[in-house]
N, C-alpha and C positions, 0 to 999 in steps of 0.2 A: 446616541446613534441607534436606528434602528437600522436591523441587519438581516435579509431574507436570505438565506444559507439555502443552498442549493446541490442536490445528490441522487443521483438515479438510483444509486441501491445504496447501503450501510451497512451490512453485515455488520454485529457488533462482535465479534470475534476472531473474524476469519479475516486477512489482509487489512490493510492500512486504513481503509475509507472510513468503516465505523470506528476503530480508535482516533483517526482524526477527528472528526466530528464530532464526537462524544467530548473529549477532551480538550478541544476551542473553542466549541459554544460556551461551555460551562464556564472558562476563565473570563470569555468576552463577557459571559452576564455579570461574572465577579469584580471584574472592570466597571459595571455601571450601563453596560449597555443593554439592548433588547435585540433577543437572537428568535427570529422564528425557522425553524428546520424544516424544509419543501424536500420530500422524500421518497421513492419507490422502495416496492419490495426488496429484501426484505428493511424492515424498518430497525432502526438502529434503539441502542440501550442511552438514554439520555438523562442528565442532570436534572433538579430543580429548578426552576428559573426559566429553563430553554423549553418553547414551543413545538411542538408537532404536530406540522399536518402532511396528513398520508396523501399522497400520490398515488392510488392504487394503479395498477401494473393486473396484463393477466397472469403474473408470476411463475412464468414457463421454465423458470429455474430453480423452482421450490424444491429442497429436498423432505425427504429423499427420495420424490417422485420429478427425479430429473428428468426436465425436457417432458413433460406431461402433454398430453393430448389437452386442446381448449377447442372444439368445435364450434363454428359460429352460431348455433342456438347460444355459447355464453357473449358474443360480443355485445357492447354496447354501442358502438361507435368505429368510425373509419378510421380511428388511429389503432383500437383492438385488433381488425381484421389485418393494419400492417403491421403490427408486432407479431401476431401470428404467421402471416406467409413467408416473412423476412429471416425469421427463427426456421420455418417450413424449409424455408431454401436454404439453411446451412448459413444465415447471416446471424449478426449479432446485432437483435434492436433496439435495446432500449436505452442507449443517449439521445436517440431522436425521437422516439413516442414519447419517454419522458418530458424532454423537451417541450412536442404541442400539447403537452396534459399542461404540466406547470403554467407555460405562459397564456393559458388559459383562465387560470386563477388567478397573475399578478395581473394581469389587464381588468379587473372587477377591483382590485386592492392595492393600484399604484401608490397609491396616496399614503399607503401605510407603513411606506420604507424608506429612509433615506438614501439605501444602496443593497445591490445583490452582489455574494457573492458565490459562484459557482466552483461545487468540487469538482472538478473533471469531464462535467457532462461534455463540453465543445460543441456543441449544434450549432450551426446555420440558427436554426429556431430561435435560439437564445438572443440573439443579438437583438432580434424583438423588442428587449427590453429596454435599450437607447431610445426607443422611439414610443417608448411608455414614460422616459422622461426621467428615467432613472440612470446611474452610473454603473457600470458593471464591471465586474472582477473576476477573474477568475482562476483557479489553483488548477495547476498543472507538476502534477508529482514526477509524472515523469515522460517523455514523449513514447506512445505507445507502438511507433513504430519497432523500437528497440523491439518488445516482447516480440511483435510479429518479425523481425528479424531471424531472433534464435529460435523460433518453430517452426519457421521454415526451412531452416538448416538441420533439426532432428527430423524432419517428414522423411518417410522411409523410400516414401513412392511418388508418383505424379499425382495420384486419385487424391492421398491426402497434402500434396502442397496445392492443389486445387479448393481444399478443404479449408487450408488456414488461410489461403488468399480473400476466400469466401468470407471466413468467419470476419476477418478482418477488415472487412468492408467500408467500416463506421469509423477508420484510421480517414480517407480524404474529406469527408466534413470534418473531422478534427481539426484537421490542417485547416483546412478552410477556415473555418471559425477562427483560431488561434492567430491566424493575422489579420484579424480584421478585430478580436478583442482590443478595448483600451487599453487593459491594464491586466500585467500576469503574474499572478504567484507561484514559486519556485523554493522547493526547502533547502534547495543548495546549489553551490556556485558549477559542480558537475552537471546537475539538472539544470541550471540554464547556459552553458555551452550546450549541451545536447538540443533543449528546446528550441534555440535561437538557429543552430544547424539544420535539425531534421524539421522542423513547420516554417523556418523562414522570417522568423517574426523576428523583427524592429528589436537588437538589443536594448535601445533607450527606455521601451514599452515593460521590459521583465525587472521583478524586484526577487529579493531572498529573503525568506523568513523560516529559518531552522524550525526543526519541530524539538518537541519535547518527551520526557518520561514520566509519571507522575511519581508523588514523594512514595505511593505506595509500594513501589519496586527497592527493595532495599536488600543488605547482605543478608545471607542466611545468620540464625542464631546457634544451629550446631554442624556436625559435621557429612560433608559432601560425600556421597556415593563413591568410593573408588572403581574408575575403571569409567566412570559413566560420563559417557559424549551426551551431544542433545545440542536440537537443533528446531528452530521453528518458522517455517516455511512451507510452501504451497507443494506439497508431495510429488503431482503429476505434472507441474509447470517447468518445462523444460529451463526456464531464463532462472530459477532458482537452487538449479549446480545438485539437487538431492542424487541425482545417476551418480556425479564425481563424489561424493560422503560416502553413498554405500560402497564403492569400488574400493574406498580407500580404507574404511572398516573391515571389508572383506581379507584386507592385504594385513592389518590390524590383526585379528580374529586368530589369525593363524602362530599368533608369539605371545599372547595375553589374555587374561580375562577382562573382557570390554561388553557394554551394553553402549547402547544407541536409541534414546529418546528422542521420537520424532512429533513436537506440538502440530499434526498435522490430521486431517481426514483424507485418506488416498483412496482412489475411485478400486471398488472393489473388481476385479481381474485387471487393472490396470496397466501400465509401463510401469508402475513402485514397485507393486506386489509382483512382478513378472521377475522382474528384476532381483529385487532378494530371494527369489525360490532359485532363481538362476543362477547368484551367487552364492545361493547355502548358506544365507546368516538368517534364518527366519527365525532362528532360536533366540539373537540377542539383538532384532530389530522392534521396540515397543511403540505403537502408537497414542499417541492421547488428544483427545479432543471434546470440547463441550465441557470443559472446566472453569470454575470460578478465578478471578482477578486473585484472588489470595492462593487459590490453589496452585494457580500459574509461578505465582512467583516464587513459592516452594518448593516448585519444581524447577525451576532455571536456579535456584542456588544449590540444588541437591547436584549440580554437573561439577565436574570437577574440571572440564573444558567444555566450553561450547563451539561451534561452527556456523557461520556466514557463508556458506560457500555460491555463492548467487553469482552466473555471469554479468550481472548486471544490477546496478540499484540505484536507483533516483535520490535516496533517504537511508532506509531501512529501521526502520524501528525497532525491531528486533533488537540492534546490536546495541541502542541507546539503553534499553531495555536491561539487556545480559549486561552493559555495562556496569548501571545504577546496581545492578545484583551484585556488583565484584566479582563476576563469575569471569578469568580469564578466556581468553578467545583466537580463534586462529579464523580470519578471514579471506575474501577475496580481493584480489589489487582491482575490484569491478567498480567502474559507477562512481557513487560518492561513496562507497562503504571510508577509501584510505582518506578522505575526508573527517567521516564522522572519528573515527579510532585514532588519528594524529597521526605520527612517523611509529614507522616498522619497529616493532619492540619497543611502544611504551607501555600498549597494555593489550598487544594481541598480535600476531605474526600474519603477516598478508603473504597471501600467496598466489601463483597463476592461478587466473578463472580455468577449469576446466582441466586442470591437472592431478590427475589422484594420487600419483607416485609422490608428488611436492607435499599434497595434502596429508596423504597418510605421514611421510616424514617428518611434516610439524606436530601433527597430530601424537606421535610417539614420542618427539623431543620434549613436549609441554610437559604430556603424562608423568614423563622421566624426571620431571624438575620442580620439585614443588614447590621450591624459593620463589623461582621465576614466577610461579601461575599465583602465589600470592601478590610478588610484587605487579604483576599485571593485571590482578584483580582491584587492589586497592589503588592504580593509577589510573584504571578507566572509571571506577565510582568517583573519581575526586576532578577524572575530566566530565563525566556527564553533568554533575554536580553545579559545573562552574557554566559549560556552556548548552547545554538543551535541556531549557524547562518550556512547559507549556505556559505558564503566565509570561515568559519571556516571547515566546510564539506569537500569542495573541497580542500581546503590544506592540510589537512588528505589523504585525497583520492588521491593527489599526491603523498604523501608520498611512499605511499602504491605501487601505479605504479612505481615511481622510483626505489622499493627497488624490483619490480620484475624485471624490464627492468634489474639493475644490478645482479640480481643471475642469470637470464637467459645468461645473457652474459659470465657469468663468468664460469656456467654448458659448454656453447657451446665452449671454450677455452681447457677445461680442455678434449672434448671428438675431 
C-alpha cells in the first residue's frame, strides 16, 4: 500500500502529533508498506524507510521567535499573504494554508498513492482529494471544540474570550470537513462519542485504532526520587489541569518534602510562572524540556507518582507512557484517560477533573503507600503491555485504509 500521511505541523516532542507520526509511519513501513510524510513547520524527527516532503509554511510559530513578523517582501504566493493576515488578526491558520499547499502537490502525484491519510488537518481543501481519485482518511484525536470550550471558560474578560473565539476560527471548517470525510480515525471509543456529538458525523463513518508506547519506555533499573511528582503536559493550556497540580502541590508543600517535575516549556511571564510565584512553590517546581527519548524516560521512572491531571483527553500518551515505565499515577475521571488506565485502583486513582483538594488527597495517600504504588506500577506496565502497542496501532489503522481503498473502489465502479 502506498500511503501519503498528512500534517500541518509535527513537533517531534512537544504534544501528541509528532510522536504519532513518527511512531505509525515507522511500523506501517515495518508492515511492508510505503509511507511518504506531507508536512509543515515544524517538521517532525522520523524513521528509516518513511519519506519527507516539507510543506514549507511561513512558520509564524517558530520558536523562540513566537508569532514573528513575516512582511510581504517575504511572501510568495496568495496562500502566504493568508496565513499571514489570518495569524495578523488573531486567527489560527495553518490547517487551511496547509491544506492549498499540499493539495497542490498531490494533484501533480495522484498516481503515486493508493490512499491519504490526514492527521487532523480537516480542511474543506482536503476533500480535494476525492476528486484526484483517491480515498481519504482521516485521524481525528480528538474534537477541538472541547479545547475551545475550556479556554473559554478560563478567559478572564470579554477582550480575551473575543480572543479565543478568534483564535478558534479553524474549529467550523473542521466540522465541515469532518462530515463530509469518508472515513474517521479515532484512538478511542470516548473520542468517538465526543467526535460523532460535537461534528455531527455519521457514527457508521468513525473506526478506533488505540495508539501505542514504544518498547523503549520501560521500568526504571534503580531507585525513584522520594517525594518526586512529575507530570508531562502543555504548561499554559488551560484543558491540561497544570493550575489544579500546582494548587494541590501547594497544599502538599506545606506537610512534606515534595518536588514537582513538569516535562513542559511554559511561556515565560505566563499564567504557569504567575501562578507558582503566586502559590510560593518556585522553589520545588522544575521544568524540563528539549530532552532525548532516553532521557525522558529516566526521568518519568525517577517519579515516585506521576499525575494526568488534564480536564480533558482524547488519548493521552502520556499516561500509556508513565504506564509502560511502572511509574504509578493518580489521574483525571476526563476524556478517555478512565479508559486508557482501566477501573479505579488498578494502577492509578482517578479523580474530579478540576479538583485540587481530591487531587492533593490522592496525591498524599499514594506517597503514604508504597505497596500500593508498586502494586499500581507493575499493573499498568503489564496493562500497557497487553493492550497499546504501536505495531498494534498501525494494523488497525490498515485496516481501516483497506476498507476505504475497497468502498472507494467499489463507489467509483458502480458510478
Amino acid at each position: 500500500m502506498r500511503i501519503a500521511l498528512l500534517s500541518y505541523r509535527s513537533k517531534p516532542h512537544v504534544g501528541g502529533q509528532g510522536i504519532y507520526l513518527r511512531h505509525l509511519s515507522r511500523e506501517l513501513v515495518a508492515l511492508g508498506h510505503e509511507v511518504e510524510l506531507f508536512s509543515g513547520q515544524p517538521y517532525p524527527e522520523l524513521d528509516e524507510g518513511v519519506t519527507l516532503t516539507k510543506v514549507p509554511s511561513l512558520d509564524l510559530y517558530r520558536n523562540p521567535n513566537s508569532i514573528r513578523a513575516t512582511w510581504p517582501r517575504g511572501w510568495r504566493d496568495l496562500t502566504d499573504a493568508q496565513e499571514w493576515l489570518i495569524q495578523a488578526s488573531g486567527g489560527f491558520p495553518e490547517p487551511r494554508t496547509f491544506s492549498q499547499r499540499v493539495m497542490k502537490l498531490l494533484a501533480r502525484r495522484a498516481g503515486d498513492f493508493d490512499v491519504v491519510l490526514d492527521n487532523q488537518t480537516l480542511d474543506p481543501a482536503l476533500l480535494g482529494v476525492l476528486d484526484l481519485g483517491l480515498p481519504l482518511v482521516t485521524e481525528i484525536h480528538h474534537p477541538i471544540t472541547m479545547d475551545r470550550r475550556v479556554d473559554l471558560a478560563a478567559a478572564r474578560n470579554p477582550y480575551r474570550k473575543w480572543g479565543v473565539w478568534r483564535w478558534y476560527g479553524f474549529v467550523k471548517r473542521q466540522a465541515k470537513a469532518a462530515r463530509r470525510v469518508p472515513w474517521v480515525l479515532v484512538p478511542s471509543e470516548s473520542s468517538r462519542r465526543d467526535v460523532v456529538r460535537e461534528f455531527g458525523i455519521d457514527p457508521a463513518r468513525v473506526r478506533v485504532a488505540m495508539l501505542g508506547a514504544t518498547d523503549g519506555f520501560v521500568p526504571p533499573t534503580g531507585p525513584r526520587v522520594p517525594g518526586r511528582l512529575l507530570a508531562m503536559a502543555s504548561a499554559d493550556a488551560p484543558m491540561k489541569g497544570i493550575s489544579t497540580l500546582l494548587e494541590a502541590v501547594a497544599k502538599l508543600r506545606t506537610e512534606r518534602e515534595i518536588e514537582l517535575v513538569l516535562v513542559t516549556r511554559p511561556k515565560e511571564g505566563g499564567p504557569t510562572e504567575r501562578l507558582i510565584n503566586r502559590l510560593g512553590i518556585a522553589d520545588i517546581v522544575r521544568f524540563v524540556s528539549g530532552i532525548s527519548d532516553d532521557e525522558l524516560v529516566k526521568l518519568m521512572g525517577s517519579a515516585e507518582v506521576a499525575c494526568v491531571p488534564s480536564l480533558y483527553e482524547g488519548f493521552s500518551l502520556p499516561t500509556v507512557e508513565l504506564m509502560s515505565c511502572a511509574t504509578p499515577l493518580v489521574v483525571s475521571r476526563a476524556g478517555a484517560i478512565p479508559e486508557v488506565v482501566g477501573p479505579d485502583g488498578l494502577c492509578a486513582d482517578l479523580v474530579t477533573p478540576g479538583d485540587a483538594e481530591e487531587l492533593a488527597a490522592a496525591l498524599r495517600a499514594l506517597l503514604d503507600d508504597p505497596e500500593r504504588r508498586a502494586r499500581y506500577g507493575a499493573a499498568g506496565r503489564a496493562r500497557a503491555l497487553e493492550l497499546f502497542s504501536w505495531r498494534a496501532a498501525a494494523e488497525r489503522t490498515l485496516d481501516v485504509l483497506q476498507e476505504a481503498i475497497d468502498a472507494f473502489a467499489e463507489k467509483k465502479e458502480q458510478h
